[in-house]
N, C-alpha and C positions, 0 to 999 in steps of 0.2 A: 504494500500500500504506500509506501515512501515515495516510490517513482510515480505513482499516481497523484498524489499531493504536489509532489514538486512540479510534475508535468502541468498540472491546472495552476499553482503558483504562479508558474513561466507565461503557460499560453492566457491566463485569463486576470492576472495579478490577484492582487489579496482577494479573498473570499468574500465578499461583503455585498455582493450583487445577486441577485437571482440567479441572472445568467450565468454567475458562475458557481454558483449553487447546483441549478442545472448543468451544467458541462461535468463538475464533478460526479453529479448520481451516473450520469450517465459512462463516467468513463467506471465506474465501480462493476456496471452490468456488463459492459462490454468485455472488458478486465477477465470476468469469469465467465462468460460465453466463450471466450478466446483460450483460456485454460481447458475449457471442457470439449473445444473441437463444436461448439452448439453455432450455425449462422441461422440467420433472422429465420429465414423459410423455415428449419428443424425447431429452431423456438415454438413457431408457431403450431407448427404439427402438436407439439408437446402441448402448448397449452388449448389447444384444440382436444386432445386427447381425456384432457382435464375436465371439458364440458366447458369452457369458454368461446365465448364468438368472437376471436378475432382474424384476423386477416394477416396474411405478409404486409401488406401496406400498415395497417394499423399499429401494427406490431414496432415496422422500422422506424414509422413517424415516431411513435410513443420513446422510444430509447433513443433517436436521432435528436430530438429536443429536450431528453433528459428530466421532460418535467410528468413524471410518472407518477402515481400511488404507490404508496407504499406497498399498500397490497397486491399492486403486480409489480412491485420489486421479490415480492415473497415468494409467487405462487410462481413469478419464473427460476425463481431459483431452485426453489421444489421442483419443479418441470424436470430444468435437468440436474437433477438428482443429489441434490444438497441436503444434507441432513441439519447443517448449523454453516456460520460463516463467520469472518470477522471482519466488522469493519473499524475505521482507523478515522475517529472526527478530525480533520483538521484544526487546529490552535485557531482560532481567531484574531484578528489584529490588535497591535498596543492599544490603538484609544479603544475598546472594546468595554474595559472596565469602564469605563469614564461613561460611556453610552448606557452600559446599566445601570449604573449612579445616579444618572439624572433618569431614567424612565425610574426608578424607585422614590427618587424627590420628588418627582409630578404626583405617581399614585396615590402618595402621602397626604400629598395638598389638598386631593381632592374626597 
């Protein structure tokens, strides 16, 4: 998971965006499709197999834009054949503290 971090570090800088929020889930599924030999069309088989309605296309969009449920981050991993995983949050950035700080001073006020 280190080269996955530092890779979305690199291509998309600190973490604080959606989109790289997204780019990260996404390279997480890819990541282990790529371990297990699984491309999008055998995903799809599998989670067709599952009782799911998706499609190749639906399948590529959903992980090409990274902005998935968690629940089909699960049930593809179960797909292909994962019993448990781990994943690795990346650190969030220095002012981070400081941004919880103040959302806890506001909730206070109010």
């Amino acid at each position: 998971m280190a080269d996955v971090e530092s890779t979305i570090a690199r291509d998309q800088g600190e973490l604080g965006t959606l989109e790289s929020w997204n780019a990260y889930s996404k390279r997480i599924l890819r990541t282990e499709m790529t371990k297990r030999g699984i491309t999008y069309n055998h995903l799809t088989c599998l989670l067709q197999a599952l009782g799911l309605d998706e499609t190749e296309k639906s399948v590529t969009l959903k992980i090409t834009r990274g902005s998935f449920r968690f629940t089909f981050f699960t049930t593809a991993m179960a797909a292909m054949g994962a019993s448990s995983f781990t994943m690795t949050i990346p650190k969030l950035g220095e002012g981070y503290p400081d941004i919880l700080k103040k959302i806890n001073e506001d909730r206070l006020k109010k």
